[in-house]
Each structure stands twice: as C-alpha cells, then as structure tokens.
VOBA-1610 file (N, C-alpha, C; in pm, whole numbers, padded with zeros to 5 digits, always signed):
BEGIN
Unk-00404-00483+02273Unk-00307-00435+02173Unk-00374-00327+02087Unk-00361-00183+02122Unk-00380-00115+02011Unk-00323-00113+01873Unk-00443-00083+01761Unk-00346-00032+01632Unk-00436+00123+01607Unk-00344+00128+01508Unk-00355+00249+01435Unk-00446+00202+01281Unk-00573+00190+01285Unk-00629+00149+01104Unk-00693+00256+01085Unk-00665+00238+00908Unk-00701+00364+00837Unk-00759+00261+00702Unk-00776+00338+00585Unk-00868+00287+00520Unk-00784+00343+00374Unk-00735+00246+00277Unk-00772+00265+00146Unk-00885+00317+00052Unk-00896+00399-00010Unk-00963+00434-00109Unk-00959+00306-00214Unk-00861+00235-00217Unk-00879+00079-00296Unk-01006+00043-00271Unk-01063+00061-00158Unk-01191-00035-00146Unk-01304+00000-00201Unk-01312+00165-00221Unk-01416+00189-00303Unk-01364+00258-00437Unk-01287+00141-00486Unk-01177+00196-00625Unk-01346+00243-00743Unk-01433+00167-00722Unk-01501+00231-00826Unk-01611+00332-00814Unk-01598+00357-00699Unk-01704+00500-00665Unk-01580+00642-00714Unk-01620+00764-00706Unk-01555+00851-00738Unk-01472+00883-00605Unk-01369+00963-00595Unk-01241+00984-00470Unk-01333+01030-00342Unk-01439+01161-00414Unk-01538+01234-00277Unk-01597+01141-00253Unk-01674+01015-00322Unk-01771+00886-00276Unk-01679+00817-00153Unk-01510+00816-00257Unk-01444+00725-00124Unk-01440+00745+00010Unk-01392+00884+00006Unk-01363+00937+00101Unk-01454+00956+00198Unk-01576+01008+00171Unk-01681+01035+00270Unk-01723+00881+00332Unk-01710+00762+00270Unk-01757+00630+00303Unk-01648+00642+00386Unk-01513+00662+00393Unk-01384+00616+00499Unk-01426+00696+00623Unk-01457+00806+00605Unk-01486+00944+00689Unk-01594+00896+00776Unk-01749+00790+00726Unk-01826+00818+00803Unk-01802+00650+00878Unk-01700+00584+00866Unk-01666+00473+00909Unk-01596+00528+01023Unk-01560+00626+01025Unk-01451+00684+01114Unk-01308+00651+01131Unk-01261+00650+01036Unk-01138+00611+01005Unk-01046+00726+01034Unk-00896+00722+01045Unk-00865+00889+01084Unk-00743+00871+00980Unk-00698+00775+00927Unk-00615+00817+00806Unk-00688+00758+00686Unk-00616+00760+00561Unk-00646+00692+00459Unk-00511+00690+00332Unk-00553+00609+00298Unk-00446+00574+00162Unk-00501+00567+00033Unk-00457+00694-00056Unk-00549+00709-00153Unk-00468+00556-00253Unk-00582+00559-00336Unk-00514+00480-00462Unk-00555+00583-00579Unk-00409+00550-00648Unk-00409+00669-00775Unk-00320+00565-00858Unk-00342+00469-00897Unk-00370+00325-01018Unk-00414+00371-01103Unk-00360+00422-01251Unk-00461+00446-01358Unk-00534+00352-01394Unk-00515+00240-01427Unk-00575+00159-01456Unk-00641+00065-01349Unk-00628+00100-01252Unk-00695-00018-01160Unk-00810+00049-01053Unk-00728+00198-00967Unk-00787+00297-00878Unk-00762+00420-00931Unk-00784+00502-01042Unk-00784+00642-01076Unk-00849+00719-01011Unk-00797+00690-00867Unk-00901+00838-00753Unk-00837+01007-00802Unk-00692+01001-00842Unk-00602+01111-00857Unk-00530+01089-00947Unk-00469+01165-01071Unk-00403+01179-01121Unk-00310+01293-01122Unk-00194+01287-00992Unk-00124+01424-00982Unk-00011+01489-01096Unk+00013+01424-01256Unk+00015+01460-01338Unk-00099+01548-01443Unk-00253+01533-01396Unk-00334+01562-01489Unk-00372+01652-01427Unk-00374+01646-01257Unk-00434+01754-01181Unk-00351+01902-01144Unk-00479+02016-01203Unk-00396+02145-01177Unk-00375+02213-01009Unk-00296+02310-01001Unk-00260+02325-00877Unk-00401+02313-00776Unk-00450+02409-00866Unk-00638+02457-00759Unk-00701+02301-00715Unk-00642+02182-00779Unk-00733+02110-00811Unk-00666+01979-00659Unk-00532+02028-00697Unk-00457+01944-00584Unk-00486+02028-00413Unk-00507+02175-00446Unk-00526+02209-00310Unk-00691+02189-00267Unk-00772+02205-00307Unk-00886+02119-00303Unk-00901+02015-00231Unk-00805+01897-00336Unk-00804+01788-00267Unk-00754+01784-00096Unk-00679+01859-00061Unk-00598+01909+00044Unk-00740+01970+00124Unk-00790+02061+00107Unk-00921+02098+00155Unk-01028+01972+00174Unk-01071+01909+00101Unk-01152+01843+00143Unk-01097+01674+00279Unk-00984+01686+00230Unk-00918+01600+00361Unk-00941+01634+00465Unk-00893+01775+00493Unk-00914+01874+00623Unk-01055+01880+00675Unk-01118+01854+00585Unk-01301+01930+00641Unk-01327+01787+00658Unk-01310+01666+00595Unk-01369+01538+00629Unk-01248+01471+00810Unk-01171+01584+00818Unk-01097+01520+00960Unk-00990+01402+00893Unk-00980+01399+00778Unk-00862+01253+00742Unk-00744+01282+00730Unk-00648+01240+00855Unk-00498+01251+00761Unk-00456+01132+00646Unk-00379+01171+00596Unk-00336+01095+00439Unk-00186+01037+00508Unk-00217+00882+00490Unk-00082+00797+00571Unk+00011+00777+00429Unk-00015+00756+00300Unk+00065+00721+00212Unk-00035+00725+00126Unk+00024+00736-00008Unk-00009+00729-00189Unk+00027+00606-00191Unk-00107+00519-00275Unk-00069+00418-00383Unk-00030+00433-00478Unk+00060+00424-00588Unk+00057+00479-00715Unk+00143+00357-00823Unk+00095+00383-00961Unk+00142+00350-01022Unk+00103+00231-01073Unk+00155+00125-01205Unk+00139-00021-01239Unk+00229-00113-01244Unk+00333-00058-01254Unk+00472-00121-01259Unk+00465-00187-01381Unk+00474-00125-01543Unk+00452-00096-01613Unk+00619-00088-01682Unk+00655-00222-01722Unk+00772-00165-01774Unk+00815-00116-01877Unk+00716-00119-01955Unk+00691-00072-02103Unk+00678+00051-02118Unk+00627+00103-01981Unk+00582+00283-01966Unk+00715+00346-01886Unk+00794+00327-01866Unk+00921+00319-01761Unk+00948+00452-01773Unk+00945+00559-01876Unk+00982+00732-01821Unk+00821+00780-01803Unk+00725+00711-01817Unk+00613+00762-01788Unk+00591+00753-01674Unk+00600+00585-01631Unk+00597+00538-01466Unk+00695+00638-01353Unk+00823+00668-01438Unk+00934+00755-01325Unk+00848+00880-01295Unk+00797+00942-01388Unk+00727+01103-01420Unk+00653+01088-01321Unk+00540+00990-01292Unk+00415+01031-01240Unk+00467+00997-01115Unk+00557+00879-01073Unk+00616+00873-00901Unk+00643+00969-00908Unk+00760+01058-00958Unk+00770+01186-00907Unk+00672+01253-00896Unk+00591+01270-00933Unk+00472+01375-00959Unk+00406+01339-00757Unk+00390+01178-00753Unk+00310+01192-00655Unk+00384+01198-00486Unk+00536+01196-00556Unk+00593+01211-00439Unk+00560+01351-00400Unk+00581+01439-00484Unk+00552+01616-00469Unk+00413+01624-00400Unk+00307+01522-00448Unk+00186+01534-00392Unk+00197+01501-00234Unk+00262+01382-00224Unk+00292+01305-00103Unk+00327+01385-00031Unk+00424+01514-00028Unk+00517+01609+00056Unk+00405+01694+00092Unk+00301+01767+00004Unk+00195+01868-00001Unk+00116+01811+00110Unk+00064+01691+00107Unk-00056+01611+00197Unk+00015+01566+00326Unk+00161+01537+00314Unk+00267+01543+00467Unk+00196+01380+00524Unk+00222+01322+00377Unk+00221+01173+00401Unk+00391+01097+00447Unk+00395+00996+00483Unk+00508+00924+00544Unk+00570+00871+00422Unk+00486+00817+00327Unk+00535+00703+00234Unk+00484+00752+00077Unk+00513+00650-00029Unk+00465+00639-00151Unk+00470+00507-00180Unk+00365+00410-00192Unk+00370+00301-00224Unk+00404+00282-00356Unk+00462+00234-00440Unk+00478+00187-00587Unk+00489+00034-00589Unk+00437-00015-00727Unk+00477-00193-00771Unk+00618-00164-00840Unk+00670-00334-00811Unk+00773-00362-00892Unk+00813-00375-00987Unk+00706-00422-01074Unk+00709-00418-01229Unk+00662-00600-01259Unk+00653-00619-01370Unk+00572-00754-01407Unk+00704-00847-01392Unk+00650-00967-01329Unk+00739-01080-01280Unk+00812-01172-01415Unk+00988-01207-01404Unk+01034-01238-01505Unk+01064-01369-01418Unk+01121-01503-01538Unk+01150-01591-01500Unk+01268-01547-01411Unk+01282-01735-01321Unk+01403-01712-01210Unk+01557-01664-01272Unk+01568-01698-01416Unk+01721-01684-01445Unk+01717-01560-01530Unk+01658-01494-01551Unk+01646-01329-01599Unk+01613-01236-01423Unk+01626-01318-01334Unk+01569-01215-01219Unk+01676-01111-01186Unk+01822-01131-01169Unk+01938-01073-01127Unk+01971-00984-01229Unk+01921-01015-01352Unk+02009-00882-01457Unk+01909-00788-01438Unk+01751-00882-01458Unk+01651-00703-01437Unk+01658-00666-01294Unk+01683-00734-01171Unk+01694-00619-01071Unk+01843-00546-01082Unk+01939-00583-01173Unk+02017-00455-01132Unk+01988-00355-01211Unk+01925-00409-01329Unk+01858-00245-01422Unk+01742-00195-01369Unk+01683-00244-01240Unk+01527-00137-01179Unk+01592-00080-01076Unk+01680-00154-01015Unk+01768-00075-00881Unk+01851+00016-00956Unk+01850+00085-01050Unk+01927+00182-01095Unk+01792+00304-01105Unk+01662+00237-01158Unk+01588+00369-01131Unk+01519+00379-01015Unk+01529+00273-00908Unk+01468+00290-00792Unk+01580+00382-00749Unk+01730+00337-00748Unk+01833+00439-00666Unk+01760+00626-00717Unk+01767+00601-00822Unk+01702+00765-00861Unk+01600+00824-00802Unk+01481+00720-00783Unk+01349+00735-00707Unk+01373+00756-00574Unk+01443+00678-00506Unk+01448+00706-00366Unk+01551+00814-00307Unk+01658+00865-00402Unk+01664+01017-00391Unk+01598+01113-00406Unk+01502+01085-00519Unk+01392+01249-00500Unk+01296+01222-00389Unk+01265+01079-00340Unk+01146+01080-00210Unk+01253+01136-00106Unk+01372+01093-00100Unk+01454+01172+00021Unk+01444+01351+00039Unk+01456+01382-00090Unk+01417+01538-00112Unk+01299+01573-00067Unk+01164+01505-00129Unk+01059+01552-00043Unk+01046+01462+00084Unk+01137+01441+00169Unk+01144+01369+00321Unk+01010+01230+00286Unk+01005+01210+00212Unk+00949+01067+00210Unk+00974+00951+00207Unk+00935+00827+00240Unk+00968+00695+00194Unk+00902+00656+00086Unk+01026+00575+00040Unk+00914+00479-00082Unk+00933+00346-00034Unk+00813+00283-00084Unk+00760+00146-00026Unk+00682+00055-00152Unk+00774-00094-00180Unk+00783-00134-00277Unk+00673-00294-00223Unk+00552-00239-00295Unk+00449-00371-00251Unk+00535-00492-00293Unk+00515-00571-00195Unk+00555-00773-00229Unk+00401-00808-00301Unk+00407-00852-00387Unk+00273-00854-00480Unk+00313-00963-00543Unk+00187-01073-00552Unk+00210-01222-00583Unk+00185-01154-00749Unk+00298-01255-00868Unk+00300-01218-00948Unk+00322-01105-01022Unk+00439-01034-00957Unk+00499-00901-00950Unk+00678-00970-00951Unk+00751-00852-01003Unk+00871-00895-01016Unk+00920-00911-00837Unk+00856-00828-00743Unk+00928-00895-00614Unk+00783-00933-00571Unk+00794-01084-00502Unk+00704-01143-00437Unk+00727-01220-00289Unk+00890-01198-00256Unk+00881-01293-00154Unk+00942-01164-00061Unk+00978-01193+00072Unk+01067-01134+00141Unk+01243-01156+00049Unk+01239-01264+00032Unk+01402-01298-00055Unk+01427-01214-00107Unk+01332-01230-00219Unk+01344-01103-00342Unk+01342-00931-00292Unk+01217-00909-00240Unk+01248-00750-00141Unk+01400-00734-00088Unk+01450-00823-00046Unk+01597-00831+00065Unk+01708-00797-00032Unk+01697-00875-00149Unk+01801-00894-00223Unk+01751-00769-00301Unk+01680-00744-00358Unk+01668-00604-00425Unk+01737-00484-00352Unk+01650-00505-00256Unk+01722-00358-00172Unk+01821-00334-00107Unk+01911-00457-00096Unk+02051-00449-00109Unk+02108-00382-00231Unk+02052-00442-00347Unk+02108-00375-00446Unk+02086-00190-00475Unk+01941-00152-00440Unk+01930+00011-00453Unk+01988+00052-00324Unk+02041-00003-00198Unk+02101+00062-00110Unk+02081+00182-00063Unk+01987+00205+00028Unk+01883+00367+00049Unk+01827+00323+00173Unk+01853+00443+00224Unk+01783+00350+00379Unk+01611+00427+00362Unk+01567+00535+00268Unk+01459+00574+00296Unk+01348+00446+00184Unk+01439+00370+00167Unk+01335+00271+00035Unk+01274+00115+00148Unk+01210+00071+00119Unk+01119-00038+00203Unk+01045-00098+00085Unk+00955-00142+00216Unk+00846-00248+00123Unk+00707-00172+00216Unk+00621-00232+00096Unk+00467-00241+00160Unk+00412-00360+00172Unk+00408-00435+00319Unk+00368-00549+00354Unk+00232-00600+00344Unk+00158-00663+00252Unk+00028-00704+00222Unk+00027-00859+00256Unk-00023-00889+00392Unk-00014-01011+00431Unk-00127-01132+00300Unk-00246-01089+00255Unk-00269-01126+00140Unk-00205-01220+00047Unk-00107-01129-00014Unk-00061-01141-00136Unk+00084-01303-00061Unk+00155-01282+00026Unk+00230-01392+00109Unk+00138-01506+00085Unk-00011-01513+00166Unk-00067-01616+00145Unk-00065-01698+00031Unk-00106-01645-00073Unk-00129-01651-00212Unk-00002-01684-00252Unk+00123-01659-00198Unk+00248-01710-00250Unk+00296-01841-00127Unk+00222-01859-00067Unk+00248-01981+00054Unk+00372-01965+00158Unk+00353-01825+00178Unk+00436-01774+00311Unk+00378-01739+00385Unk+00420-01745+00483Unk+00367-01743+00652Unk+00403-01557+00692Unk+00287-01463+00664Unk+00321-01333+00650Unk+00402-01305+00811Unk+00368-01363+00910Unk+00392-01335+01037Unk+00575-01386+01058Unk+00563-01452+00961Unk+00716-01493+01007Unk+00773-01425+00895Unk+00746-01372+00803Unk+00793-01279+00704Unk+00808-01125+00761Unk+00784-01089+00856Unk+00785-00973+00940Unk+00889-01014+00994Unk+00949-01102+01073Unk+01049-01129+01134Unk+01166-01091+01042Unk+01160-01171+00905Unk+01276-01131+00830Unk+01252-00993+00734Unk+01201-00940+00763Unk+01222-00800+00692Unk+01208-00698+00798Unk+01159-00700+00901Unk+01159-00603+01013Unk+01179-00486+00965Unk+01281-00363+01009Unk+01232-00249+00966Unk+01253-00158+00829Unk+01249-00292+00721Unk+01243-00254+00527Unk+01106-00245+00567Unk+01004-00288+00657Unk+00850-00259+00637Unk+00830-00100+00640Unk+00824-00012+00583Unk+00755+00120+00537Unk+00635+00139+00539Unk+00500+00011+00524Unk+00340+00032+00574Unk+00322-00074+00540Unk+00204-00076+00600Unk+00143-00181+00650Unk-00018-00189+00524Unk-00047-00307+00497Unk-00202-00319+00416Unk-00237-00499+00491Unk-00380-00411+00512Unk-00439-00509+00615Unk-00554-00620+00523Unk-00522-00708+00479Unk-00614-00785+00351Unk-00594-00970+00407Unk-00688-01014+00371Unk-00696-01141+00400Unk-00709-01231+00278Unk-00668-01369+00290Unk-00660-01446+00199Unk-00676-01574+00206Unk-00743-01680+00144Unk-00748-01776+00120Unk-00715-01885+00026Unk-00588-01925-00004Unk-00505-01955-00136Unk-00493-01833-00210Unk-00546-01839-00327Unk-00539-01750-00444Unk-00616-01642-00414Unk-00707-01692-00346Unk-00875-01600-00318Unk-00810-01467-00206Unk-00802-01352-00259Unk-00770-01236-00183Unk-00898-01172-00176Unk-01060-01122-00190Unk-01125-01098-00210Unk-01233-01131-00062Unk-01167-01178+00038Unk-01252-01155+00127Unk-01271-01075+00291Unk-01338-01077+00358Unk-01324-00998+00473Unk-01236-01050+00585Unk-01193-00954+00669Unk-01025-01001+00731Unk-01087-01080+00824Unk-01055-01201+00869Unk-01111-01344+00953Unk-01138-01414+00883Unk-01186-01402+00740Unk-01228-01458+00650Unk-01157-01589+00582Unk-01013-01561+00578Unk-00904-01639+00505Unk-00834-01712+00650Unk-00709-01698+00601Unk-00585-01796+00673Unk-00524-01681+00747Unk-00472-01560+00668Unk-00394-01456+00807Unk-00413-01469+00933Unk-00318-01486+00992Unk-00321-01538+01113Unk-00283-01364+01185Unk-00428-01271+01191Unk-00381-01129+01222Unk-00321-01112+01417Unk-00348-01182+01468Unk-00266-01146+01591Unk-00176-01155+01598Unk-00119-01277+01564Unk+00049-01321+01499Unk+00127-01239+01405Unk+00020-01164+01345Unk+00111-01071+01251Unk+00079-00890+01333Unk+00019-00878+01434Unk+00050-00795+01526Unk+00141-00797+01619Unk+00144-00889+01692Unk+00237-00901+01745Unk+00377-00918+01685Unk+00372-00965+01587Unk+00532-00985+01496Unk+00571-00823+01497Unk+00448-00747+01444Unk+00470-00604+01400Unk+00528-00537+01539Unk+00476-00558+01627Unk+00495-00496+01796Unk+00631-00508+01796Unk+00658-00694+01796Unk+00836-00683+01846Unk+00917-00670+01783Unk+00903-00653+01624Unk+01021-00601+01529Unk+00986-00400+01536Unk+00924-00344+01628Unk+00894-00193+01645Unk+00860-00152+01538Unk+00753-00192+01479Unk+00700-00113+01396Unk+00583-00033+01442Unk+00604+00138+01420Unk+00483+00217+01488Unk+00397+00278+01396Unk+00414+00277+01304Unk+00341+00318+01166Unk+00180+00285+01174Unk+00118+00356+01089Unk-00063+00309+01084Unk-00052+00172+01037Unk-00189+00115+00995Unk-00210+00018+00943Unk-00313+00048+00822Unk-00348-00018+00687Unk-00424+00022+00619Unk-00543-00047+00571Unk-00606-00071+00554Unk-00760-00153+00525Unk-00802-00181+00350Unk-00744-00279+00285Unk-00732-00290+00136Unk-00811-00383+00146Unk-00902-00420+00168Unk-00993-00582+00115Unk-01058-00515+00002Unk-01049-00634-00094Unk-01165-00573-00233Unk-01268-00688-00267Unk-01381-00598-00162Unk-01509-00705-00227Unk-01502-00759-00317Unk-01576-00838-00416Unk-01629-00869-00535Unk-01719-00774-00548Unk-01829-00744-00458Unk-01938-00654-00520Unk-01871-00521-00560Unk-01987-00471-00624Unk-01999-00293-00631Unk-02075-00245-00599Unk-02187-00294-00509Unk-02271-00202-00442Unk-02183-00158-00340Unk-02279-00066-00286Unk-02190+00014-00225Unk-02238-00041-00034Unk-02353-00089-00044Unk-02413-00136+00114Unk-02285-00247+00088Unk-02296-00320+00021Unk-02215-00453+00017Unk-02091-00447+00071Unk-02007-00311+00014Unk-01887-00272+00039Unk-01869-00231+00182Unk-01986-00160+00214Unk-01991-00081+00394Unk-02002-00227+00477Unk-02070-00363+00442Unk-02056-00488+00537Unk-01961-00506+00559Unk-01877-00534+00425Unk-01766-00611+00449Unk-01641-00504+00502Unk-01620-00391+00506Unk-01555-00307+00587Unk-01597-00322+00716Unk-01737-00296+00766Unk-01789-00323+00932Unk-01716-00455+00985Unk-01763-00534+00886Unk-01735-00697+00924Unk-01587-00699+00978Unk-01493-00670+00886Unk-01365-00669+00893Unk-01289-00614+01031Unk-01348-00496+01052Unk-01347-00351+01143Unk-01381-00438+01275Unk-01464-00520+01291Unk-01568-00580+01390Unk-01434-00666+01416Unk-01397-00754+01343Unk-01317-00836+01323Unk-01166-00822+01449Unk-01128-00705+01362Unk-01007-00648+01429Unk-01011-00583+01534Unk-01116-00532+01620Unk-01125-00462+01682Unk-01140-00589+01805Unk-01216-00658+01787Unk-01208-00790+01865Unk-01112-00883+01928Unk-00987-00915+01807Unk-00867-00984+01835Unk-00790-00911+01914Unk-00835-00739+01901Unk-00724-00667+01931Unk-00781-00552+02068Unk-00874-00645+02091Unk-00977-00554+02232Unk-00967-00434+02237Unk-01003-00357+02116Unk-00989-00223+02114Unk-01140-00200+02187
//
C-alpha cells in the first residue's frame, strides 16, 4: 500500500521555519505543512509578512525541492473572532501563492452540550463566509476534530457542516486526537468519508498524544485502508510532538515513526 507522507513543521514548532524546513528536506520528505499558530507554531505570519518576504518563502521551498500540501493556521480564538477571520484570509491568499490544496483552521474552544447548537449556528455563519473566499482562491478549508475543541467527534464535524453547507469546507482528520476522545479513528473514516480534506498522521495513547506512530493504540493499517476504500487520494502529514527539544531527539522520533510506516505499508 503506498502513501503519500509529508511532514509538518509542527514538529519542529520550536526551531526557526529555515531550521524546520531543512530538517523535513533532509528527511526527504516531498511535501510539508507549515504551522503558522501564533501562539503555539509561529513559523509564518502572513499578516506581518511583507510581499519580498512571502516570495522568499516561496523561493526557499523551491530550492529545498518541497511542495506545500496545506497551511495550519490559527487558535480558534473566539475572543479574537475579526482578528482570527483577517489572518484565515490572509493565509488563504498565502495558500493560493504556494498552490496548496487546503487551509487547516480550529474550531474554536469547546462549550457545554446544551449551548452547542446556538454557537454552531453563529460559527457556521462565519465559516459560510470563510469557505467562500477559500472557493475564490480555489482552496479547501479543513476544520481539525481536536479533543477539547468546539468540534471533537465525527457527530459534531457532520452536524456542523450541514449547517455551513459548502462543498469546498471538510475536516482535518488527526487520528490522535479520536483516541483521546475514545473513538475508533478507522471507523470514523467510514463516517465522514469524503468531508476528509487532509490527513495528520499522530499517535496516541489515552490522553498521551506525544509519542512516535506504533507507539500508541492507532490502529494505522486500518486507518489506511479505511482511507483507500472511502477514495481518499490526498498526501498524508507527519504531526507527532516529541516532548523533547533537542533537536537529535526530534530526528529519532521522526526516523522511528518513518521506519514505522514504511514497514506496515511495505514501502
């Protein structure tokens, strides 16, 4: 079973973007997914960054051989809500420049069960907005399932995006974060089939998201193959976040992982 893996800049969220990048580059990775998280992965800020500074970035992709599969962006930040709209737009424009597929964004911070239906029809009013300007720059947007996030299950993704009604809007499937919510990510592919928009390749053990993929419970062949027969052809992306910050530490547990997948999947 071939895949397609590429590599987050999440993983080396605390080295600088050229540190990330050249570590994805000499792993040999052939896409990548920046993270541009102010607060979590500030590799990019395509509000702060000037034109010279964005084509650059565009240059040094090209000379390291990486195509760019999708933008992380954002906190889901509901308190920042015309700030949060500004900068998606901002990175969708980036997203169109780099001739990425997607824009990942969060949902926003998780409310109890009987406040859930009034705030998704007031975020599906600015997602409907959002996923018209990604239609303008021919992009998707892709709404992480994130344990402790206002959407966390497949339910919630389903029922949301009924409500923004857009066929270019999805999810970003982080088999991880399912664990951690006690769903079976492989059979969660079944029921969301093609709302999946990308793929993040992370392993988990209960709560514990922090280790290398074989490491946890993901059951990754089962969730390849799920991906195969619901046709999903899209890359795949590589988000594990050590605990360490060295940086050898970080290159194991990427090999490890890499070793991992390449094995189940007799590449």
């Amino acid at each position: 079973m071939a895949i397609q893996l590429g590599c987050s800049t999440i993983v080396y969220r605390e080295e600088s973007l050229e540190v990330a990048l050249a570590q994805i580059a000499l792993h040999q990775f052939h896409s990548v997914d920046i993270g541009m998280i102010p607060s979590f992965c500030p590799h990019f800020n395509p509000l702060l960054a000037s034109e010279g500074e964005k084509a650059k970035l565009g240059e040094q992709l090209k000379n390291m051989n990486l195509v760019v599969s999708t933008l992380n962006v954002c906190s889901g930040d509901l308190k920042k809500r015309d700030e949060e709209i500004k900068f998606i737009k901002s990175s969708l424009d980036l997203a169109k420049n780099l001739d990425t597929y997607a824009v990942t964004v969060q949902s926003s911070a998780s409310v109890s069960p009987q406040d859930w239906l009034n705030v998704a029809k007031q975020l599906a009013k600015d997602f409907k907005e959002l996923a018209g300007y990604a239609q303008s720059e021919r992009q998707d947007l892709a709404i992480e399932m994130h344990k402790e996030a206002f959407i966390e299950t497949p339910k919630q993704a389903m029922d949301f995006l009924d409500l923004v009604d857009r066929e270019n809007i999805g999810v970003t499937f982080d088999p991880a974060h399912l664990v951690w919510a006690g769903i079976d990510p492989a059979k969660a592919i079944y029921q969301l089939t093609d709302l999946i928009k990308h793929v993040h390749i992370k392993d988990a053990r209960g709560k514990d998201i922090h280790l290398s993929v074989g490491d946890g419970e993901v059951d990754f062949l089962s969730l390849f193959q799920a991906l195969e027969q619901t046709n999903y052809t899209r890359g795949l992306t590589l988000e594990i976040e050590p605990l360490s910050s060295h940086l050898q530490d970080i290159n194991n547990e990427v090999r490890k992982s890499t070793d991992y997948l390449n094995q189940i999947t007799g590449a």
